[in-house]
C-alpha positions as CSV (number, residue, x, y, z in Angstrom):
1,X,105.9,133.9,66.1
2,X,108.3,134.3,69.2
3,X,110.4,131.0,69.4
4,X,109.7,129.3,72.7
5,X,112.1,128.8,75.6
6,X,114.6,126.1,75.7
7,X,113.2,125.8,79.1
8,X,109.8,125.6,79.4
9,X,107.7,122.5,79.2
10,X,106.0,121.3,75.9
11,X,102.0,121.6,75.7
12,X,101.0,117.9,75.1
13,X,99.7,115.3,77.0
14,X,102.7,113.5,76.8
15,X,104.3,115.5,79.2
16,X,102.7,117.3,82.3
17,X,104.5,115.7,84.9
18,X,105.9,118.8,87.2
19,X,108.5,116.7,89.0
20,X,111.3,114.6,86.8
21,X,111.1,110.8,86.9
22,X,113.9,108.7,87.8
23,X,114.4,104.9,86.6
24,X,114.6,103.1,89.8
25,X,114.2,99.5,91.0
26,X,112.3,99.5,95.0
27,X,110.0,97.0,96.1
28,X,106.8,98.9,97.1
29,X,103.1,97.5,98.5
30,X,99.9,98.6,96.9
31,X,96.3,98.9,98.3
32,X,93.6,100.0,96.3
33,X,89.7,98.9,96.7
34,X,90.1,96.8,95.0
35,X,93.6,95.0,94.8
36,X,96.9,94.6,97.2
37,X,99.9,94.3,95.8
38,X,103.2,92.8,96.3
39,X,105.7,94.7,93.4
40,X,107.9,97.0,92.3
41,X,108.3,100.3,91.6
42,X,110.1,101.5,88.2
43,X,110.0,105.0,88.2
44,X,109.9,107.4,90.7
45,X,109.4,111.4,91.0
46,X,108.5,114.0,93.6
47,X,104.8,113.7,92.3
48,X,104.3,110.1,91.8
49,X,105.4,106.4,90.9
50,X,105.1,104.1,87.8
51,X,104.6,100.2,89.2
52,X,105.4,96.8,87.3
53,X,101.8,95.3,87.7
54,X,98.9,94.3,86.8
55,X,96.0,96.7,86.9
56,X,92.3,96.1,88.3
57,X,92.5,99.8,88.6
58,X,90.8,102.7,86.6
59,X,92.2,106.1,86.7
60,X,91.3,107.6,90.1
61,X,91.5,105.3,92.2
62,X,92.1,105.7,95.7
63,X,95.7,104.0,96.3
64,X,98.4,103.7,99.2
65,X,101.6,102.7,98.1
66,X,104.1,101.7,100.6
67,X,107.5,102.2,99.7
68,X,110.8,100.9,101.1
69,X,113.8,103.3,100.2
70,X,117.3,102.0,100.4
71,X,119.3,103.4,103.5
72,X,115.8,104.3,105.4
73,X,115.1,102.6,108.5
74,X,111.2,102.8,107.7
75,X,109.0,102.1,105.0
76,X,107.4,105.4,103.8
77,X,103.4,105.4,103.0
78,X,101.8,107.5,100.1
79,X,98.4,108.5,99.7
80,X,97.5,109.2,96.3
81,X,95.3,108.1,93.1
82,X,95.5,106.2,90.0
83,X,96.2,108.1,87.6
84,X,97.7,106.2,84.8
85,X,96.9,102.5,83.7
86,X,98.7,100.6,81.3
87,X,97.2,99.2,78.3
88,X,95.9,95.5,78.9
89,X,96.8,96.0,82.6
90,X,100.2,96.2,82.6
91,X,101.1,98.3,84.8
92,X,100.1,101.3,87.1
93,X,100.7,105.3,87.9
94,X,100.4,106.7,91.1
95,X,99.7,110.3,91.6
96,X,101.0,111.5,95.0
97,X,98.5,113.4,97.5
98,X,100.3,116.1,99.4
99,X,103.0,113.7,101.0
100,X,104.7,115.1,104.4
101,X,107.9,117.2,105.0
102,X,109.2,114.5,106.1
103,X,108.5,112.0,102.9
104,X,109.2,115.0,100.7
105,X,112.8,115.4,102.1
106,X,113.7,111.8,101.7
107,X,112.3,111.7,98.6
108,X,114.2,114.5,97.7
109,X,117.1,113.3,98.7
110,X,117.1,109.7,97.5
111,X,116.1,111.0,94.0
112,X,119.5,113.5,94.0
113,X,121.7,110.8,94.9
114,X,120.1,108.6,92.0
115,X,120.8,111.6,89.5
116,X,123.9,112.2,90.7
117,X,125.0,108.4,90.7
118,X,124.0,108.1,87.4
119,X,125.8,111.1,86.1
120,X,129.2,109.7,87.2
């Protein structure tokens, strides 16, 4: 048996994220069919959110999430879909849809100077 990578990503469900989370604490707004939001997000990657909520959500789920990044003028909107709910509804992941250049780049660049804060 060849030994495997020190680089590659493990085969289980626990991780097949393809973008790194981040422990962050931004106020966000969430619409879904069938809930709106008021809360915060506590993770955030390239690909998606994790939000402090309840959820009336099932995975799927059609959701905008409306973000408000520190040192941006604007709040940013993301399209994307449930795709994780929390065990007694305690909490919600957001997949991404394919967010713009624009969101990507500031995205990008918020979630460097996070890493790079917290390797100081």
């Amino acid at each position: 048996m060849l030994p495997t990578p020190p680089d590659s990503i493990p085969d289980d469900d626990d991780d097949r994220r393809l973008s790194r989370r981040v422990p962050v604490a931004l106020r966000a707004f969430y619409r879904s069919p069938r809930q709106t939001l008021d809360t915060h997000v506590t993770n955030l990657s390239q690909g998606g959110l994790f939000l402090s909520a309840p959820s009336e959500s099932t995975l799927g789920t059609p959701a905008h999430v409306e973000l408000e990044i520190p040192g941006e003028e604007q709040r940013f909107v993301l399209p994307g879909e449930v795709a994780w709910c929390g065990s007694q509804g305690k909490g919600i992941g957001v997949r991404f849809f394919e967010p713009t250049r624009k969101v990507r780049l500031v995205l990008a660049n918020f979630l460097l100077r996070l890493t790079q804060k917290n390797a100081d």
